[in-house]
C-alpha positions, 0 to 999 in steps of 0.5 A: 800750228793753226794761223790764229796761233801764230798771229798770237805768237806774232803779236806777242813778239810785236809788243815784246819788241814795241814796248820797249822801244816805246818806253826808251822813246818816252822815257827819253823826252823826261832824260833830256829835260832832265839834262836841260833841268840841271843847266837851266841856272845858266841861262835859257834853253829852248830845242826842237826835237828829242830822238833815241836810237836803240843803242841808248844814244839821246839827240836833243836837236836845234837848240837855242842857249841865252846866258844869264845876263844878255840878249845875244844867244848861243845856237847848237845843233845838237847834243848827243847824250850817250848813257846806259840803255837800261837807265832809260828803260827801267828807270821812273820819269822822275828819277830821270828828270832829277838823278844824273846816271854815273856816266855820262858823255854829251857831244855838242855840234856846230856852237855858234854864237847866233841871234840879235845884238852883239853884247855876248860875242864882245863879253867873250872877245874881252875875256879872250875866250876864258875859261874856254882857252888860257893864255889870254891867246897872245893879247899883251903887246897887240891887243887894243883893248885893255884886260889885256884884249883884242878890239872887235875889229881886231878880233873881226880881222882874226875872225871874219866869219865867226868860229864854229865849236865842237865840244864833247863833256864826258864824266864816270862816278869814279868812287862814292865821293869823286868824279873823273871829267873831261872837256874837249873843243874842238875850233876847226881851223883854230885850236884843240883844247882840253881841260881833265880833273877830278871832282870830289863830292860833299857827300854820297847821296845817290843823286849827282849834282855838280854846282856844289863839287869840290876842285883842286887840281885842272889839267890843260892841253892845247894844240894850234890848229891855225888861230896862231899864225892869223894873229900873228900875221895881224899882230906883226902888222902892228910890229914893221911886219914882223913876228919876232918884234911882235914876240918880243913886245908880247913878253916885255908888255907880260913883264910890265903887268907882273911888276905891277901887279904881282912885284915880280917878273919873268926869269928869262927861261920863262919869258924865252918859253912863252915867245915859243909858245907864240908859235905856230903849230905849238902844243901846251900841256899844263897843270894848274893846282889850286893853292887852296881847292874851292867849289866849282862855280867860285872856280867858273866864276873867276877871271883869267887874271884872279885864277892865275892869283889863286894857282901853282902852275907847272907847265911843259911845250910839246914833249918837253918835261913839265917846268914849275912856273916861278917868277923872279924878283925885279931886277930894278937896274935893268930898268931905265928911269922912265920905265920904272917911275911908270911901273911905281905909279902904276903900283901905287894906283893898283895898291890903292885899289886894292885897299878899296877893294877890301874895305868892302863888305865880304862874304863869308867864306865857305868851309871846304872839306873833302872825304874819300869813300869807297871804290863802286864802279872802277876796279883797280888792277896789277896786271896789266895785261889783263885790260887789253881790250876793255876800257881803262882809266889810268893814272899818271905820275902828274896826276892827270887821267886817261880814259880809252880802251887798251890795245895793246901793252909791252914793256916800255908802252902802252897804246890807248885808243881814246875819244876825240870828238866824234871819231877816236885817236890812238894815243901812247903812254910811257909805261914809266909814267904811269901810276895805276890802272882800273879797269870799269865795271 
């Protein structure tokens, strides 16, 4: 072989390596603004730089979000986007701009809110970081501002340097008609929280679009990780030092609001799970299905307290069996004369309100339908043991979806081994609980 064939054959391997790893390249700065395209009716973006490795991995880096509505700015210092590397090489730049892939997973690092004034920090302080956490994160019976919330300074007592999230948003096209999503965030130091549920789509056009999905069921797990005892060593200040009277002020303020608001109240179980769940180190496992399902931004756009008026909620305090939430009626001779005259004025004003409320024009309401459609990229499987190994998704009796790589499988368990932010926990099911398994292909 003379030295112009092999400088031949070497030019050809060159090209056969750098063309496609060009095209990965070029076709990634169309994926990202694809990406940003789809969010871009939340507010405005801005970034730095787009990069691809080789493994089919996007970086979006040193990017700027601004809401709708405010000055104040949110900064990240990257979105990772991991997709299917063959997307990226075959598919056209404007199907990369426009069509979403089946699956997809973004990690958000380091989210801050950053930038001039202070109008979106105290939008989210007023809102007790909903939808981001429930539970309006212990405000009754401490909180200085009404909502109930904590003031700025009390939220800057909590907080003297502004919290840092991590967050990872995943989805997998599950059928035609239905998508499987997955929310985690992660506050280092404060909590770990996550929000599942399955989307249904209004049709099975091949381009994926999330605006229009349909929700009916969300499932929450929370786990403290410090922002309990820093408000309850603030709160107990306000309570002779101590949690205990703080606790128990925090559920007769809760029974306050539900009398008015709702004419019921707590039973005292319910009332003795929420002091719990004020505590320390705690973990909460929630289920909320909506009374009638509705579109995903009608469910965004809700309040804290207009959500918990349109859901059945069953909940459960660490390994505890889930409890269906029930309130009771009043118990009006447990009430003194002053309380309840208060209660009925405040009754009266809120009635009042409402009548106000619906004397306004009203939209008119959307028509919900939901169909099934056929089963495309997930197969169902009976024997189990056959998915040691692969990647699963597996069902349980409460509904709730569990995506992660079977390890191992004996007669009482299943060991899973699922994403947790940027690194991987091991995780075990009741194989008791579980309801089906499939397997993705």
């Amino acid at each position: 072989m003379n030295n112009r064939t092999k400088l031949i054959i070497l030019a050809v391997l060159l090209a056969a390596v750098a063309l496609p790893y060009w095209r990965i390249n070029h076709n990634s700065q169309f994926f990202a603004e694809g990406i940003i395209g789809h969010l871009s009716h939340l507010g405005e973006w801005s970034q730095q730089g787009v990069s691809t490795s080789l493994n089919g991995e996007v970086s979006i880096s040193g990017l700027t979000f601004r809401p709708k509505g405010f000055q104040q700015s949110i900064h990240i210092n990257s979105i990772k986007v991991h997709t299917d590397m063959k997307k990226l090489l075959f598919s056209g730049s404007q199907s990369l701009i426009t069509h979403m892939p089946k699956n997809m997973t973004l990690s958000f690092s380091n989210v801050r809110v950053s930038g001039d004034g202070n109008d979106l920090q105290q939008a989210i302080n007023q809102a007790n970081y909903w939808p981001m956490a429930a539970q309006y994160l212990g405000a009754f019976g401490c909180g200085e501002s009404p909502g109930p919330a904590f003031s700025n300074s009390q939220w800057q007592a909590i907080f003297p340097m502004a919290p840092t999230f991590n967050m990872e948003v995943s989805y997998s096209l599950v059928d035609d008609y239905h998508i499987d999503f997955n929310v985690n965030i992660d506050s280092p130091g404060n909590w770990f929280i996550a929000w599942s549920g399955t989307l249904t789509r209004p049709s099975d056009i091949e381009r994926i679009t999330f605006h229009d999905t349909i929700m009916d069921t969300l499932y929450y797990y929370h786990i403290d990780q410090g922002f309990n005892k820093k408000r309850n060593d603030m709160c107990a200040q306000y309570n002779k030092n101590s949690f205990a009277a703080y606790r128990l002020k925090s559920a007769e303020e809760i029974q306050k609001h539900l009398r008015v608001y709702a004419g019921k109240e707590m039973p005292d179980f319910l009332s003795n799970q929420y002091q719990r769940a004020l505590s320390e180190n705690i973990e909460l496992n929630a289920i909320f299905q909506l009374i009638e399902p509705k579109y995903i931004f009608e469910v965004t756009d809700m309040s804290q307290t207009q959500f918990y008026g349109q859901v059945n909620i069953e909940a459960a305090l660490g390994e505890n069996e889930y409890q269906k939430i029930e309130l009771a009626d009043i118990d009006f001779l447990e009430l003194d004369m002053d309380t309840l005259r208060a209660e009925m004025e405040a009754k009266q004003k809120e009635a009042e309100r409402l009548e106000a409320e619906a004397n306004k024009p009203k939209e008119l309401l959307k028509t919900i339908t939901r169909s099934i459609g056929r089963s495309v990229n997930e197969t169902k499987i009976s024997d189990w043991s056959q998915a040691v190994g692969q990647n699963i998704k597996v069902r349980t009796k409460r509904g709730r979806p569990i995506f992660g790589r079977l390890m191992s499988i004996d007669s009482d368990q299943l060991t899973i081994s699922s994403k947790y932010m940027r690194g991987n926990a091991t995780i075990t099911v009741a194989r008791k609980d579980v309801v089906s398994m499939s397997v993705s292909r």
